[in-house]
Backbone as XML, in Angstrom:
<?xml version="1.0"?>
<chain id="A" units="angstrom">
  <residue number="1" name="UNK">
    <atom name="N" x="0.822" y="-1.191" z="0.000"/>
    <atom name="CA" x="0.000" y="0.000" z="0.000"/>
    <atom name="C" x="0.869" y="1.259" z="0.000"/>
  </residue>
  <residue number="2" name="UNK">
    <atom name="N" x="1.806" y="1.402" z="0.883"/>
    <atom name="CA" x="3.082" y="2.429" z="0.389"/>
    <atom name="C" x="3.940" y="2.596" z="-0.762"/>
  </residue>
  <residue number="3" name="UNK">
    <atom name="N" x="4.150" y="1.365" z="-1.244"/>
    <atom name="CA" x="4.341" y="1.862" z="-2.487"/>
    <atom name="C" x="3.183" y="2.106" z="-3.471"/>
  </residue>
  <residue number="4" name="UNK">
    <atom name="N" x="1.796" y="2.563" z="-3.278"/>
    <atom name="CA" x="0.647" y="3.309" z="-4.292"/>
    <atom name="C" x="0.524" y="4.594" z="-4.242"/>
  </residue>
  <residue number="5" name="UNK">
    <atom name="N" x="1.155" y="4.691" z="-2.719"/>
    <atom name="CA" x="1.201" y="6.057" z="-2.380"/>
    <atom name="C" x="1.990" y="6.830" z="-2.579"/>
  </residue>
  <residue number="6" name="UNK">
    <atom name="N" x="3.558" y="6.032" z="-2.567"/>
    <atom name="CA" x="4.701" y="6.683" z="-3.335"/>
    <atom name="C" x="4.843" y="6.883" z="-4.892"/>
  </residue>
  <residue number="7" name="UNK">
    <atom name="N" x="4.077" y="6.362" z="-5.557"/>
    <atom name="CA" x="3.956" y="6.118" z="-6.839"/>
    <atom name="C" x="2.426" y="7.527" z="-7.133"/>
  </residue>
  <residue number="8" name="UNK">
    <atom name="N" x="1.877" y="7.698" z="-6.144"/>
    <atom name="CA" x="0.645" y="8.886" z="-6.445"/>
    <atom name="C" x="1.329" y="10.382" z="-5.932"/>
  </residue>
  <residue number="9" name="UNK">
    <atom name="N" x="2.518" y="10.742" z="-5.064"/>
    <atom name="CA" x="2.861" y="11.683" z="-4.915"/>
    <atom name="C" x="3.966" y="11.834" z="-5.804"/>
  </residue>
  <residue number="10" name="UNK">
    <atom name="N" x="4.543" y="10.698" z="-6.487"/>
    <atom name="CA" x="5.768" y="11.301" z="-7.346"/>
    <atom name="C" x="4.941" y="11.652" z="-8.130"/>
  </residue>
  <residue number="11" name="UNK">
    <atom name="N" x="4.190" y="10.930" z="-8.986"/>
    <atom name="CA" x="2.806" y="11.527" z="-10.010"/>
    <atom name="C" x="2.708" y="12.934" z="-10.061"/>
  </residue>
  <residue number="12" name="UNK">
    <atom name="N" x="2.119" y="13.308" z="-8.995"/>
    <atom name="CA" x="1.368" y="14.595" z="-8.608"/>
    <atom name="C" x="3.010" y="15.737" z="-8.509"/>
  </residue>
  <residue number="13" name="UNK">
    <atom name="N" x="3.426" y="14.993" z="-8.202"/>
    <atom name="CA" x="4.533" y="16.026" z="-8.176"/>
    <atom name="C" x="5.420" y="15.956" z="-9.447"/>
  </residue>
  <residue number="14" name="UNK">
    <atom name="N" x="5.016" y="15.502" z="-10.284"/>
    <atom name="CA" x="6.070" y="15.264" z="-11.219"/>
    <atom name="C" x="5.287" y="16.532" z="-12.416"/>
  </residue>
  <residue number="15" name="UNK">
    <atom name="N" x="3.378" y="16.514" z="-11.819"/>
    <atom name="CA" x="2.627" y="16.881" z="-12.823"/>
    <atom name="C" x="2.669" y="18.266" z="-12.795"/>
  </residue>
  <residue number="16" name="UNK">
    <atom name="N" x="2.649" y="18.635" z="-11.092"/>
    <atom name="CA" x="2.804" y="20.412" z="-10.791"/>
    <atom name="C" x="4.332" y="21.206" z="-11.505"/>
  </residue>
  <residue number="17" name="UNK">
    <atom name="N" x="5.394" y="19.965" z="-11.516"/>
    <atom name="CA" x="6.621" y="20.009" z="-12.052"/>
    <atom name="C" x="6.399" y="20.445" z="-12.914"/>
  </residue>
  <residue number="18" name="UNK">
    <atom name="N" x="6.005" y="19.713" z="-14.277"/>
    <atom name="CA" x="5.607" y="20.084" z="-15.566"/>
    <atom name="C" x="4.763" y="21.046" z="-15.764"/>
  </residue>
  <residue number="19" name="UNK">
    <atom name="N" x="3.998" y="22.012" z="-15.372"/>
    <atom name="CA" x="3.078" y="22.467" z="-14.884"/>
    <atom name="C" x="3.809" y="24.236" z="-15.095"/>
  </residue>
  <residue number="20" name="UNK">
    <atom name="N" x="4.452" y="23.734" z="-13.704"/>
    <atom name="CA" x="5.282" y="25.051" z="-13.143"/>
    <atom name="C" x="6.198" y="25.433" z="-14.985"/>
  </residue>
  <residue number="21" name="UNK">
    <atom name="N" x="6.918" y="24.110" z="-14.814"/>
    <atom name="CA" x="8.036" y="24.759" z="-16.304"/>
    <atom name="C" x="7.409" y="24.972" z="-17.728"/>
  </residue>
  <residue number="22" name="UNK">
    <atom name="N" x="6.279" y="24.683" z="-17.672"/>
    <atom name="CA" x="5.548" y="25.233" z="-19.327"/>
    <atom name="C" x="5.122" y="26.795" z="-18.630"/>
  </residue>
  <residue number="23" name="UNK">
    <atom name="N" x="4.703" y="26.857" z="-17.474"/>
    <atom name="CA" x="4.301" y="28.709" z="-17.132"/>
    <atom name="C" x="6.065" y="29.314" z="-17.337"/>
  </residue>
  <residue number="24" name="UNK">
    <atom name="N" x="6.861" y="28.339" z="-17.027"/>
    <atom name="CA" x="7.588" y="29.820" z="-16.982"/>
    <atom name="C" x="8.726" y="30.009" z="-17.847"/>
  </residue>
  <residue number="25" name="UNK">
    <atom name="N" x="8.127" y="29.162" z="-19.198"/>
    <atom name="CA" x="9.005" y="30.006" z="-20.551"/>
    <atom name="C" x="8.339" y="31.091" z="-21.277"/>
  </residue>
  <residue number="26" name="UNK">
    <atom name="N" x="8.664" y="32.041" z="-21.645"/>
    <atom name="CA" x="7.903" y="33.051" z="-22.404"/>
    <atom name="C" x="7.833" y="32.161" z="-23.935"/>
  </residue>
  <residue number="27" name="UNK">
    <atom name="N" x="6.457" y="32.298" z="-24.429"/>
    <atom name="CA" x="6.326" y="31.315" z="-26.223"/>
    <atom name="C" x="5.602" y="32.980" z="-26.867"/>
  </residue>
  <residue number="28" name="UNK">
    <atom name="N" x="5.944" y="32.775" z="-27.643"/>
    <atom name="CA" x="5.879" y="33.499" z="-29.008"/>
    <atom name="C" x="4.054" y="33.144" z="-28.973"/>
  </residue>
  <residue number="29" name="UNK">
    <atom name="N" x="3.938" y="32.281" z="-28.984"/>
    <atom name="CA" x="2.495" y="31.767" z="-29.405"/>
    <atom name="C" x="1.873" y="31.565" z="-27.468"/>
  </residue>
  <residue number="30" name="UNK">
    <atom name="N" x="0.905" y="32.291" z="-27.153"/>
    <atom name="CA" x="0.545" y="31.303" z="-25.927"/>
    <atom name="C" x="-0.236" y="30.157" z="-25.772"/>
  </residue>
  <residue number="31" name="UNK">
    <atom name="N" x="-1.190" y="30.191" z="-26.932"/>
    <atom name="CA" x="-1.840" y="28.768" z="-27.525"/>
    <atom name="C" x="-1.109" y="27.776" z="-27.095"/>
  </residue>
  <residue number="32" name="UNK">
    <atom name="N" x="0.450" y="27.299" z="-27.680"/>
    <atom name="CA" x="1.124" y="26.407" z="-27.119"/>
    <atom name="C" x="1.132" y="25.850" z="-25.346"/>
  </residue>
  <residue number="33" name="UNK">
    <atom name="N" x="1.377" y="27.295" z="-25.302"/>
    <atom name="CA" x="1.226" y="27.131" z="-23.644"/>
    <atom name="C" x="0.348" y="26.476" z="-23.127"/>
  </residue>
  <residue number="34" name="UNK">
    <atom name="N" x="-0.941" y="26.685" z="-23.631"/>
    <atom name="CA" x="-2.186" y="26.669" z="-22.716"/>
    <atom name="C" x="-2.623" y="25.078" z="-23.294"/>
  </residue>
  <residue number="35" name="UNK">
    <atom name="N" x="-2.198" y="25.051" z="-24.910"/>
    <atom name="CA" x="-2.233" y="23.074" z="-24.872"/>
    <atom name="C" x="-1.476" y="22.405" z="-24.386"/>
  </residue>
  <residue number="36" name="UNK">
    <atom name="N" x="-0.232" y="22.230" z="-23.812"/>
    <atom name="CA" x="0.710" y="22.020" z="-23.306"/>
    <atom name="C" x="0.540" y="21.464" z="-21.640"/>
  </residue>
  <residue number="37" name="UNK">
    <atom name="N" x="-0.311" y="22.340" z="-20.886"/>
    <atom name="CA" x="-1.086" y="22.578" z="-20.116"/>
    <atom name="C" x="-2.131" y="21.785" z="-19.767"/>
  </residue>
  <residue number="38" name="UNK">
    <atom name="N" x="-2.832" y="22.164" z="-21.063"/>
    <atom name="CA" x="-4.087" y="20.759" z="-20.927"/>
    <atom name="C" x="-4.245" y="19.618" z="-20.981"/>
  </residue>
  <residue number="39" name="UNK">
    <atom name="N" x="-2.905" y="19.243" z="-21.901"/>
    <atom name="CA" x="-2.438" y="17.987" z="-22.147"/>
    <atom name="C" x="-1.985" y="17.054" z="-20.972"/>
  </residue>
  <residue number="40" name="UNK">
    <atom name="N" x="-1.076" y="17.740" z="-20.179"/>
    <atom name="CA" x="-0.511" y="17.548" z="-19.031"/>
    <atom name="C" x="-1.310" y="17.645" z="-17.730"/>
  </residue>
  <residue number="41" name="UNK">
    <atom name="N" x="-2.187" y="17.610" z="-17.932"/>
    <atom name="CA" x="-3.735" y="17.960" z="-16.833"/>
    <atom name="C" x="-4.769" y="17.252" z="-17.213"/>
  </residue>
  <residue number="42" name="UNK">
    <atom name="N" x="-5.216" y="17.006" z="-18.557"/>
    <atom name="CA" x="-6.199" y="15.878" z="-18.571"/>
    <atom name="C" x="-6.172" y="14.666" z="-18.977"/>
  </residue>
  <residue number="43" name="UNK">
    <atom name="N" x="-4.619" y="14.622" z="-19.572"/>
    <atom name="CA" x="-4.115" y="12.973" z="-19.796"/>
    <atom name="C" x="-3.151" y="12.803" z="-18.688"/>
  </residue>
  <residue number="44" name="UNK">
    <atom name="N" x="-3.380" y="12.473" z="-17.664"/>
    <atom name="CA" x="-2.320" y="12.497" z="-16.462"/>
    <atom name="C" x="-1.061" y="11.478" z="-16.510"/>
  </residue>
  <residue number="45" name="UNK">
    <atom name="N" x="-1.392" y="10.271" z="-16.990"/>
    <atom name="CA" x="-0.018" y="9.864" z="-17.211"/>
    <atom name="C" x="0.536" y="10.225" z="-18.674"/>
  </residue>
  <residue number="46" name="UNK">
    <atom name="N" x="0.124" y="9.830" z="-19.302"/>
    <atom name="CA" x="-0.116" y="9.867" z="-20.951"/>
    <atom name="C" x="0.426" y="11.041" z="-21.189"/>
  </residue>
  <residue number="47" name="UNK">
    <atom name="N" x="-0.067" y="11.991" z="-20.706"/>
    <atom name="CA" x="0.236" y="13.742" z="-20.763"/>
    <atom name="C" x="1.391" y="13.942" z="-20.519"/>
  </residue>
  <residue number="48" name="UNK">
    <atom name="N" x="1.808" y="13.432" z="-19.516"/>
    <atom name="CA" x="2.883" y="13.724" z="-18.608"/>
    <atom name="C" x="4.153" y="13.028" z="-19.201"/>
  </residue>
  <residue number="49" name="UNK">
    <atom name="N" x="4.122" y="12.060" z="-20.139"/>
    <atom name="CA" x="5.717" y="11.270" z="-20.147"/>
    <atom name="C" x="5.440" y="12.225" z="-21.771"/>
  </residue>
  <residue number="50" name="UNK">
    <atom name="N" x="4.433" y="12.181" z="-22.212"/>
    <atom name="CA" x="4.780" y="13.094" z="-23.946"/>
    <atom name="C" x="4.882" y="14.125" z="-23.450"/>
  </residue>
  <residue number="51" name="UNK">
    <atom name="N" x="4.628" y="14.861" z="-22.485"/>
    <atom name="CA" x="5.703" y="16.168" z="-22.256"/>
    <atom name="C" x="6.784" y="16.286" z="-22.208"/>
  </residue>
  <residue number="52" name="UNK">
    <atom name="N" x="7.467" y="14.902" z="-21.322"/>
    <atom name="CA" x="8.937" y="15.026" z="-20.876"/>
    <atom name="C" x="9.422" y="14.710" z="-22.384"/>
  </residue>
  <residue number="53" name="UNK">
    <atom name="N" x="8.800" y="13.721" z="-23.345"/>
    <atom name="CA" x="9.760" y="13.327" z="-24.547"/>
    <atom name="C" x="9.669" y="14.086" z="-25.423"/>
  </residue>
  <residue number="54" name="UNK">
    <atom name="N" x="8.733" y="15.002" z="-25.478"/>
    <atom name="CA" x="8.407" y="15.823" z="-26.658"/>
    <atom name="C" x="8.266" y="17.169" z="-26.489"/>
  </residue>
  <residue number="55" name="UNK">
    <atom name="N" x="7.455" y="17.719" z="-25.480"/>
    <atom name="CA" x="7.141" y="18.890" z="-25.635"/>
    <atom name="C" x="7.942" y="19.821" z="-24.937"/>
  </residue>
  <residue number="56" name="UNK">
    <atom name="N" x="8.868" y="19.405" z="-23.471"/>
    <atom name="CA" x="9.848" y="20.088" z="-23.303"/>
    <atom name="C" x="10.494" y="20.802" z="-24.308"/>
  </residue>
  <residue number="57" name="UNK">
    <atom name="N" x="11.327" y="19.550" z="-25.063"/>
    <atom name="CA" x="12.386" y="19.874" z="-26.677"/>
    <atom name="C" x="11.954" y="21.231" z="-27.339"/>
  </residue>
  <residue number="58" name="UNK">
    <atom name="N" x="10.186" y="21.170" z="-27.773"/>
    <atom name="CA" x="9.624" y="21.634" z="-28.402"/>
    <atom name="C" x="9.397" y="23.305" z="-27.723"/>
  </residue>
  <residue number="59" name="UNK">
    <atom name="N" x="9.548" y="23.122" z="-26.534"/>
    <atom name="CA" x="9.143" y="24.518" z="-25.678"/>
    <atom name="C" x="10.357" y="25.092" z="-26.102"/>
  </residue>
  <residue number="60" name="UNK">
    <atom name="N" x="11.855" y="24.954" z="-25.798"/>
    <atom name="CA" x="13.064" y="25.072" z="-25.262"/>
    <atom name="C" x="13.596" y="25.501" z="-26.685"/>
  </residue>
  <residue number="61" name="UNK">
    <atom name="N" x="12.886" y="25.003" z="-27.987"/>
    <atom name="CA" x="13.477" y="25.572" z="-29.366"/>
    <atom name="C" x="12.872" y="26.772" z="-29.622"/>
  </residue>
  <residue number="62" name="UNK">
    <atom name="N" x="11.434" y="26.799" z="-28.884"/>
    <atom name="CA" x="10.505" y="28.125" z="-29.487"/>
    <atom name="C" x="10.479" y="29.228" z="-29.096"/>
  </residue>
</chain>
């Protein structure tokens, strides 16, 4: 049972993580931002690992 719980706060913290670092690049476009955002908020795992493989890269070039 501790490890469901350790596995639901790295989650949650991994998600405010991602969260925090899409607010605080300035984008040319804020659209990006705000899908970026949603993605990472209503696909919670799903959202969350195609952020780290993709959309970081994608923030960090734009």
């Amino acid at each position: 049972m501790v490890f469901i719980y350790l596995i639901v706060i790295g989650w949650i913290s991994l998600s405010i993580w991602a969260v925090m670092d899409i607010a605080k690049y300035p984008y040319n476009k804020r659209m990006r931002k705000l899908v970026w955002t949603n993605i990472v908020v209503l696909f919670p795992f799903i959202g969350l690992l195609i952020y780290l493989m993709i959309g970081r890269k994608s923030l960090l070039s734009a």
